[in-house]
C-alpha positions as CSV (number, residue, x, y, z in Angstrom):
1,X,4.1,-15.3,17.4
2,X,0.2,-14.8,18.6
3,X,-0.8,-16.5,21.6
4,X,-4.3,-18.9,21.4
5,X,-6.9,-17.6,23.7
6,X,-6.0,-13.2,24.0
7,X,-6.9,-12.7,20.7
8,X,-9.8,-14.9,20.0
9,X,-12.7,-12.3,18.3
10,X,-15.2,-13.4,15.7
11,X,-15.7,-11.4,12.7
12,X,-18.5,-9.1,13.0
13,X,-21.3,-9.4,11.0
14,X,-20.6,-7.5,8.1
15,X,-17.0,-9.0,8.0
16,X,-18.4,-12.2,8.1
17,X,-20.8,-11.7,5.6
18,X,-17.9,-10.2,3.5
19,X,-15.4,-13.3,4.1
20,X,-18.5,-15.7,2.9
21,X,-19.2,-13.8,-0.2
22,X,-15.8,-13.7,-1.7
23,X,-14.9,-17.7,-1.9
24,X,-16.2,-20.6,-4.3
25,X,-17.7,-23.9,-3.2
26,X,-18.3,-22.8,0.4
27,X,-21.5,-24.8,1.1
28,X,-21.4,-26.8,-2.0
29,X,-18.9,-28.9,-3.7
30,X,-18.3,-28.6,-7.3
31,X,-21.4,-31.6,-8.3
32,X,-23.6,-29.2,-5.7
33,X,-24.1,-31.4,-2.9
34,X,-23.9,-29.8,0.2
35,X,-20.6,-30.3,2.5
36,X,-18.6,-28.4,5.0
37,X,-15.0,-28.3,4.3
38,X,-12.6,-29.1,7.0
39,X,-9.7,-29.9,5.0
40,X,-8.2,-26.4,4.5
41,X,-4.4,-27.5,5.6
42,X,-4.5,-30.3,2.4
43,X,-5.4,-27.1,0.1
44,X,-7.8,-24.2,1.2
45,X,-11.3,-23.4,-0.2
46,X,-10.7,-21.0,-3.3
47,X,-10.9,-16.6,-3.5
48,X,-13.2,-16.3,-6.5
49,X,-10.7,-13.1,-7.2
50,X,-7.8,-15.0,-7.4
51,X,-8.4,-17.4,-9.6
52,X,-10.5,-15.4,-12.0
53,X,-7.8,-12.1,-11.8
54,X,-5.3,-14.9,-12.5
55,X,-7.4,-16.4,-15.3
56,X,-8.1,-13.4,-17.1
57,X,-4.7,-12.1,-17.4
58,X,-3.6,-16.2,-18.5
59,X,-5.5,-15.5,-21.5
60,X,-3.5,-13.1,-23.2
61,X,-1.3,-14.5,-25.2
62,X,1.4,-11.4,-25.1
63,X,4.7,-11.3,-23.1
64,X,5.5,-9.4,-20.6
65,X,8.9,-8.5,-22.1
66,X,8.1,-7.2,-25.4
67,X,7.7,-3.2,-25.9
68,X,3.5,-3.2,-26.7
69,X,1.2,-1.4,-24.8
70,X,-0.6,-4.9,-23.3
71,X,2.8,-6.8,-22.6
72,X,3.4,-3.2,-20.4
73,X,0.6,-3.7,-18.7
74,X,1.4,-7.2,-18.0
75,X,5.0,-6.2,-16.6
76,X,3.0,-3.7,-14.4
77,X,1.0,-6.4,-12.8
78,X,3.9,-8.8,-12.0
79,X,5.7,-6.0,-10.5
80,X,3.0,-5.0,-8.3
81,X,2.8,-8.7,-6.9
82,X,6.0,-8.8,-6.5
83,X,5.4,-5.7,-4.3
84,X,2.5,-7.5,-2.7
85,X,4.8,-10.6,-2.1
86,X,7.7,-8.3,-0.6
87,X,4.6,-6.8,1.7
88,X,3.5,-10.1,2.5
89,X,6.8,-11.6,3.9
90,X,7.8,-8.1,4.8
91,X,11.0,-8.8,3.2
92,X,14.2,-6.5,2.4
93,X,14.4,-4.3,-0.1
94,X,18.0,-6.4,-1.0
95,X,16.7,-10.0,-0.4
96,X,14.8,-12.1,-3.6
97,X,12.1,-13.8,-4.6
98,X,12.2,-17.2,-6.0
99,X,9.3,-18.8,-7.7
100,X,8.5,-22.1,-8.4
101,X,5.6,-24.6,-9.2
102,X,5.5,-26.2,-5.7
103,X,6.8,-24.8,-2.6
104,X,8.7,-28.3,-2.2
105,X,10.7,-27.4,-5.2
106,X,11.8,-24.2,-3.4
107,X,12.6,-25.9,-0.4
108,X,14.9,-28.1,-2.2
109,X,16.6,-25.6,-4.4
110,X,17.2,-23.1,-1.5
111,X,18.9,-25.9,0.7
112,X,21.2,-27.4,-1.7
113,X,22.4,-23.4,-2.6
114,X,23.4,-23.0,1.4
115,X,24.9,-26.8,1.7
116,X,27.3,-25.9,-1.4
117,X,28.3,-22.5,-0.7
118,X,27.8,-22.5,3.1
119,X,31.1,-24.4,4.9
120,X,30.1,-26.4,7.7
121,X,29.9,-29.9,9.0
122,X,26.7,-30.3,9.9
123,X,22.8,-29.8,9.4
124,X,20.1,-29.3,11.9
125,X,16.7,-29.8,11.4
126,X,13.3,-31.6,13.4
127,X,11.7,-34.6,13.9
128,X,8.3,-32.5,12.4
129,X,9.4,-30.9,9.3
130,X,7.5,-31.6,6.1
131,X,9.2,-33.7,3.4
132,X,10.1,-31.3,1.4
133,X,12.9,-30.1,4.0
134,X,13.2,-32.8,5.8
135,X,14.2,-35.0,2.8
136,X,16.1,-31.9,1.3
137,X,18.3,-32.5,4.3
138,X,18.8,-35.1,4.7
139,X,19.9,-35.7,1.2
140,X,22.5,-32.4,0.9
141,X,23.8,-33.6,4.1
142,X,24.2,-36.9,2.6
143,X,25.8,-35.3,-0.4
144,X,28.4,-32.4,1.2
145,X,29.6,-35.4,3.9
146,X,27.8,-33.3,6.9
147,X,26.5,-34.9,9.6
148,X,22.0,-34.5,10.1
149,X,20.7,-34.0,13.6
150,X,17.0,-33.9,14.3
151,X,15.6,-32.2,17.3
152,X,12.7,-34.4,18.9
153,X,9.3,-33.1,19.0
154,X,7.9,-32.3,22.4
155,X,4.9,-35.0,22.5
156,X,3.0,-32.4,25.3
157,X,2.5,-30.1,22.8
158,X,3.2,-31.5,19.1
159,X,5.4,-28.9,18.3
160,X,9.0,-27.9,18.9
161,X,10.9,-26.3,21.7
162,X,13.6,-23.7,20.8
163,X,16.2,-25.3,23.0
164,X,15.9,-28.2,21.6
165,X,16.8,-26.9,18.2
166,X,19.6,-24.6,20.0
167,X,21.4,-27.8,21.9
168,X,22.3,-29.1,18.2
169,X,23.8,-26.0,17.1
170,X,28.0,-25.7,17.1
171,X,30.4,-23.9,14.8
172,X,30.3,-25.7,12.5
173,X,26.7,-26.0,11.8
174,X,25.7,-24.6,8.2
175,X,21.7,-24.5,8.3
176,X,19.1,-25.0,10.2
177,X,15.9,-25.5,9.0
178,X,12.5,-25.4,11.2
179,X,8.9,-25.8,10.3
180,X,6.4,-22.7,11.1
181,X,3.6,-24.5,11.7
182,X,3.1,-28.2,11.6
183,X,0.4,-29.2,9.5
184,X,-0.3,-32.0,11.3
185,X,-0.6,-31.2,15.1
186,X,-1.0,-27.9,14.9
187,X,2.1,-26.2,16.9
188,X,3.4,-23.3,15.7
189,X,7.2,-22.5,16.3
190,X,8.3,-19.3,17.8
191,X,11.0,-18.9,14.9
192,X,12.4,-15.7,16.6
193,X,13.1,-17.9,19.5
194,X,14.8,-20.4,17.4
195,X,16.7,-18.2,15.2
196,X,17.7,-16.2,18.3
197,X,18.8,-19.5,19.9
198,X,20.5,-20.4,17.2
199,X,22.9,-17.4,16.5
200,X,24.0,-17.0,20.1
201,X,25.7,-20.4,19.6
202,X,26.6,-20.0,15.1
203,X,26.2,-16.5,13.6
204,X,27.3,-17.5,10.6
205,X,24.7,-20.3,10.3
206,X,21.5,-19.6,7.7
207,X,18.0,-20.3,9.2
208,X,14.7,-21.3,6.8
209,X,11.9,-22.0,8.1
210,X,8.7,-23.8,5.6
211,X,6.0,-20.9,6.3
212,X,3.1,-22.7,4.2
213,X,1.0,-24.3,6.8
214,X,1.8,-21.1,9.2
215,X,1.0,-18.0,6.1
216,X,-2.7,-18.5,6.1
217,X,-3.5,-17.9,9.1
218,X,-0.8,-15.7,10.6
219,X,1.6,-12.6,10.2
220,X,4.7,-13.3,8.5
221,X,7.8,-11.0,9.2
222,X,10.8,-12.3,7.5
223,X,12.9,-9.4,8.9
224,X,11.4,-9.3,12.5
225,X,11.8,-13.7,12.5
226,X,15.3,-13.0,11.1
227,X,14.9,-15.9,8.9
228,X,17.4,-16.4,5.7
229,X,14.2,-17.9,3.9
230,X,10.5,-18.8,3.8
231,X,8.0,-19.9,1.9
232,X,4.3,-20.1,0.8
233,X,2.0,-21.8,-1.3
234,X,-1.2,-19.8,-2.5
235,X,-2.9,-22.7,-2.8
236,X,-3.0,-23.2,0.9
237,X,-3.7,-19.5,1.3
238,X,-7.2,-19.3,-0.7
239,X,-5.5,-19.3,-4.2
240,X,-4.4,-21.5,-7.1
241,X,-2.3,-24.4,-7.0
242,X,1.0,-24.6,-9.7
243,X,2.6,-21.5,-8.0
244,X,4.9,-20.6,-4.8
245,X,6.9,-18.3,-3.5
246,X,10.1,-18.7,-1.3
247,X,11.4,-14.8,0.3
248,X,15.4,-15.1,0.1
249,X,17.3,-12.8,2.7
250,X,20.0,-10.6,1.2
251,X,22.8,-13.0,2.1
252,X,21.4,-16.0,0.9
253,X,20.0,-14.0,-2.7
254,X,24.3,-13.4,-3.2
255,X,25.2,-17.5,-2.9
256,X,26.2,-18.5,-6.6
257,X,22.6,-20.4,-8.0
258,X,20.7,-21.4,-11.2
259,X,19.9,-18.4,-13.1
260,X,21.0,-17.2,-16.9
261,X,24.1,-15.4,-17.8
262,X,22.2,-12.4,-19.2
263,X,20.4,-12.3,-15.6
264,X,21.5,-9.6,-12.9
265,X,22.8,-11.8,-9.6
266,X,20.1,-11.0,-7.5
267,X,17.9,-12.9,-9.6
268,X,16.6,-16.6,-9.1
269,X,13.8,-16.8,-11.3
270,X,15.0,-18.8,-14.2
271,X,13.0,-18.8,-17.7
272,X,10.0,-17.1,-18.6
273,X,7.3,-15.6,-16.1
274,X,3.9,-15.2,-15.3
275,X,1.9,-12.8,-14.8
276,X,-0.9,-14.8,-14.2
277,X,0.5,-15.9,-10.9
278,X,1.1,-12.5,-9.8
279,X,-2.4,-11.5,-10.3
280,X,-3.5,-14.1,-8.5
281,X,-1.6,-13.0,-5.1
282,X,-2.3,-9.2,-5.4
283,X,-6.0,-10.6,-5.5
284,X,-5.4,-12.3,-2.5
285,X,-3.7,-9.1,-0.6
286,X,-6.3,-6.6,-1.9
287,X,-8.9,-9.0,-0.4
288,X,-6.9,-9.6,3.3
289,X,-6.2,-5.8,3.3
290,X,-10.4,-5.1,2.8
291,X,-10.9,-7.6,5.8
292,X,-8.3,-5.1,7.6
293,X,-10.9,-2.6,7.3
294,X,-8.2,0.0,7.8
295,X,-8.4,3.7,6.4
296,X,-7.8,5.1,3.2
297,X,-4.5,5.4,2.3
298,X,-3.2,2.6,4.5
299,X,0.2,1.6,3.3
300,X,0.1,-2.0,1.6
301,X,1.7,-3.8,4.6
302,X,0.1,-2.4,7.2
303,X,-3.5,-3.4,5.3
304,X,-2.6,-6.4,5.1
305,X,-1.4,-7.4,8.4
306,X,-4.7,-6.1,9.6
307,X,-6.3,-8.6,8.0
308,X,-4.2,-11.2,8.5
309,X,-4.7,-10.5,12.3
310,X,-8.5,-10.2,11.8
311,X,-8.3,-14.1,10.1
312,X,-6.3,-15.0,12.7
313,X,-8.4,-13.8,16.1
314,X,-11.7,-15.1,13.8
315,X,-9.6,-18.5,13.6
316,X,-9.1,-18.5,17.2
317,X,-12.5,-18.4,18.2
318,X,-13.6,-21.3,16.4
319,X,-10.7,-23.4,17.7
320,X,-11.8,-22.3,21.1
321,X,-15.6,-23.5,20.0
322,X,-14.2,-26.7,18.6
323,X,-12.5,-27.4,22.1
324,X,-14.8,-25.9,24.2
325,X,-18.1,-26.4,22.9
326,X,-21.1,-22.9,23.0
327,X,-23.9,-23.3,25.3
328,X,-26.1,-25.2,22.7
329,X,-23.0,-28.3,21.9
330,X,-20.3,-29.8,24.0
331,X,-16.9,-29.5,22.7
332,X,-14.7,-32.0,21.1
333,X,-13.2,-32.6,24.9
334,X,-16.4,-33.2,26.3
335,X,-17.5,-36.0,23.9
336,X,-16.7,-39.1,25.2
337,X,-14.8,-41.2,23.0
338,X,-13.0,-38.5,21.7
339,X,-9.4,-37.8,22.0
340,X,-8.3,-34.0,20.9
341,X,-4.2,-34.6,20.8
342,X,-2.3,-31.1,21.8
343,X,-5.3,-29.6,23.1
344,X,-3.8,-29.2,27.2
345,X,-1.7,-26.8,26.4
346,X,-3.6,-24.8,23.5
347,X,-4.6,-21.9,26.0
348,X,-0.7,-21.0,26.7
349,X,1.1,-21.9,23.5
350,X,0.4,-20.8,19.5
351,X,-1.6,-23.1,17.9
352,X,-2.9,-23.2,14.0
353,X,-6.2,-23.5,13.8
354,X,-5.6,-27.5,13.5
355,X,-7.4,-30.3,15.7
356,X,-5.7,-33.5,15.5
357,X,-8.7,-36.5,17.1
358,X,-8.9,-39.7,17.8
359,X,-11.9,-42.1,18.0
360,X,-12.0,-44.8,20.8
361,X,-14.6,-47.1,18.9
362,X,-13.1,-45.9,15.1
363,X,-10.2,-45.8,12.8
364,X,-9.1,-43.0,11.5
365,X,-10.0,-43.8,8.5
366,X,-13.5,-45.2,9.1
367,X,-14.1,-41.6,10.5
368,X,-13.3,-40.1,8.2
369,X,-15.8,-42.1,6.0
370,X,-18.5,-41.4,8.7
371,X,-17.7,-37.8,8.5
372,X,-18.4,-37.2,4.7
373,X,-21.2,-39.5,5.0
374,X,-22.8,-37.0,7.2
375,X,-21.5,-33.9,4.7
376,X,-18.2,-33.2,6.4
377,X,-15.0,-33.3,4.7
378,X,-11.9,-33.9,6.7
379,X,-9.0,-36.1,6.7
380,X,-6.7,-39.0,7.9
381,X,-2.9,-38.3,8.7
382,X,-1.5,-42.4,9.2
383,X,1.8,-43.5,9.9
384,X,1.2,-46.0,6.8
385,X,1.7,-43.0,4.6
386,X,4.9,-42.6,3.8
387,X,4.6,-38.4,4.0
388,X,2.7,-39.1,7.7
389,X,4.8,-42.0,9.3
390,X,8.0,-40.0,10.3
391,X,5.7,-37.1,11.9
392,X,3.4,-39.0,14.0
393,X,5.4,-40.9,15.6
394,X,7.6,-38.2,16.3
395,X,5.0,-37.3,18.6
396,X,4.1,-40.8,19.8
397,X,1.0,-41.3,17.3
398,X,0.1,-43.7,14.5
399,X,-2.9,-41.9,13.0
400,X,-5.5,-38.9,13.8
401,X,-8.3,-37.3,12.2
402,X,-7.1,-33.9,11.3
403,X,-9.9,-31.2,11.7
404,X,-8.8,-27.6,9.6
405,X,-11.4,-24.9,9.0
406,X,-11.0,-21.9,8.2
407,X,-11.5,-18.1,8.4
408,X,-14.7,-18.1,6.1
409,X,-16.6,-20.4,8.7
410,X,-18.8,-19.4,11.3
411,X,-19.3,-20.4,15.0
412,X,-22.7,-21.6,14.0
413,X,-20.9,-24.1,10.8
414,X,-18.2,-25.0,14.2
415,X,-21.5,-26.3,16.1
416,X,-22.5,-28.7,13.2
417,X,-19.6,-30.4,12.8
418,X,-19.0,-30.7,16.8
419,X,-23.1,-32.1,16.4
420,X,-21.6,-34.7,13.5
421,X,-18.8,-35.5,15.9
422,X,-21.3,-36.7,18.8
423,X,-23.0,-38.6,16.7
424,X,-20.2,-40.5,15.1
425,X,-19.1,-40.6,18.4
426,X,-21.9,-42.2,20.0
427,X,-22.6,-44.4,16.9
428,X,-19.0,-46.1,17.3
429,X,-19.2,-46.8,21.1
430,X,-22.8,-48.7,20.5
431,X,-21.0,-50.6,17.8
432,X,-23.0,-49.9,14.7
């Protein structure tokens, strides 16, 4: 997975220009007041492409099954994003797709297939997961009589060490199931590590890993991780919300699962499709593969993990800004009163382009309010919310501000908001 500070290169100019063009409410919210959005890792600013490709082929009312020329064309763009999705997670010919509403749902429906097909006595999983795996876990181990163990969080770098994962690993562990990215600190797990780790000690056992926080912002390689799952959720990638994705490896698309009688065994969607959704992430490939800039007659994949790289050395130049600062404004670890969490070790380990803060002289939440006061939209992660609580203090914290831009921002937009942060900053140690 990429290192922080090797690749950090902003866009050029006309990539940058590009990037800004193609997404809605950018500078403006949806009443047109003027706001920069920080908040990407609660749900991403929108691709214009994606939603409208999406909406435009929601509007026929014809189904993709029947023999008519526009229910053909309909099957033709379903099939082509399930190409795109197979190029996204660079998955194997054999393995399957499941989609769902939510990539929670996935999560859940993919871990109780493996605890009731999979023998084993035990379930491994970490002290950062999001809910949706964590609590999927902890219930199916609950359920099959197996026994949970959580790996700590290392509370240096807010993330998780491979070894730590590997030490609760035996014969007779059945799944293991480790976050990509957390969405909170930032840390982004070195899932070939883990899954290497993890079948030295268990061949047998099946590894998923929760890729939404992670796919936005870097490659994902299902085969190369060697993972047995993973999933997305466009909505955090610059599309729609109401749709996910989870990439099943061969092995795990064979376990018995929902599906209809009529249905061939490699199949997990369940019901009627649609298109719509497809649309919607072809738009979103065909867009990361034109930020790729590659030549004519690129293959799919290789398109689009140019661009995905070009997001994510843009991405790391403006984390670098937002620690370091520019030559016209001090960075966030210059500003007294400021407290960047995870930041030491951000030069030598992965990191998402996340920035957990502290305030001396504030709450979280009180920053928060100062920041959208200001035009600044970010948010509070507190261990008083139930989906927060088990996360932060994992790695020794009871709330931070958590700071997310994204690829369509600009060194220049990374200034203002390190200008808003001084001055809330200031404002809060001279009490007002």
């Amino acid at each position: 997975m990429p290192r922080t500070t090797p690749e950090a290169r902003p866009f050029s100019d006309k990539t940058m220009d590009y990037v800004r063009s193609q997404f809605a409410h950018l500078e403006r919210d949806m009443h047109g007041a003027e706001r920069l959005f920080f908040e990407n890792s609660g749900g991403s600013l929108r691709l214009r492409a994606a939603a409208e490709r999406a909406l435009d082929v929601s509007l026929s009312p014809d189904s993709n099954s029947r023999p008519t020329r526009v229910a053909r064309d309909l099957a033709r763009v379903q099939q082509q994003g399930e190409q795109d999705l197979f190029a996204f997670f660079n998955g194997d010919p054999d393995g399957a797709l499941l989609p769902t509403a939510t990539a929670s749902q996935g999560m859940f429906a993919i871990v109780r297939v493996i605890t009731d097909h999979v023998p084993g006595t035990n379930i491994v999983t970490t002290a950062i997961e999001h809910p949706s795996s964590y609590d999927s876990c902890t219930r199916d181990a609950e359920r099959t009589g197996q026994e949970l163990r959580v790996a700590p969080a290392d509370q240096e770098t807010g993330g998780i060490d491979p070894a730590a994962v590997a030490a609760l690993v035996d014969e007779g562990t059945s799944l293991v199931s480790v976050i990509a990215t957390s969405n909170i600190t930032g840390a982004v797990t070195d899932i070939p590590a883990v899954v290497a780790a993890v079948r030295a000690k268990n061949p047998d056992a099946y590894v998923i890993t929760d890729g939404v926080q992670y796919a936005p912002h870097g490659v994902v390689d299902a085969q190369a991780w060697g993972v047995d799952a993973v999933n997305i959720a466009p909505y955090k990638m610059f599309g729609d919300r109401g749709n996910a994705f989870t990439y099943l490896s061969p092995r795990l698309a064979r376990l018995p699962h929902d599906k209809l009688a009529a249905a061939s065994a490699g199949t997990w969607a369940v019901g009627s499709s649609a298109p719509a959704v497809y649309a919607g992430f072809s738009a979103i490939v065909d867009y990361l593969a034109t930020v790729g800039d590659t030549a004519p007659g690129t293959d799919r994949r290789s398109a689009l993990v140019a661009g995905m790289r070009a997001v994510h050395a843009h991405e790391q130049a403006l984390l670098g800004t937002l620690l370091d600062g520019t030559e016209h404004q001090r960075g966030l670890r210059r500003i007294p009163g400021v407290h960047v969490h995870f930041a030491d070790r951000a030069a030598t380990l992965p990191r998402d382009l996340i920035v957990p803060l502290t305030f001396d002289d504030l709450s979280c939440a009180d920053a928060v309010r100062a920041y959208e006061e200001r035009g600044v939209i970010v948010y509070e992660r507190v261990a008083s919310s139930p989906y927060s609580e088990r996360i932060l203090r994992a790695v020794g914290l009871e709330g931070v501000v958590r700071v997310s831009p994204l690829h369509c921002h600009t060194v220049e937009e990374t200034e203002r908001f390190l200008r808003v942060t001084q001055e809330i900053a200031e404002k809060g140690r001279a009490g007002e």
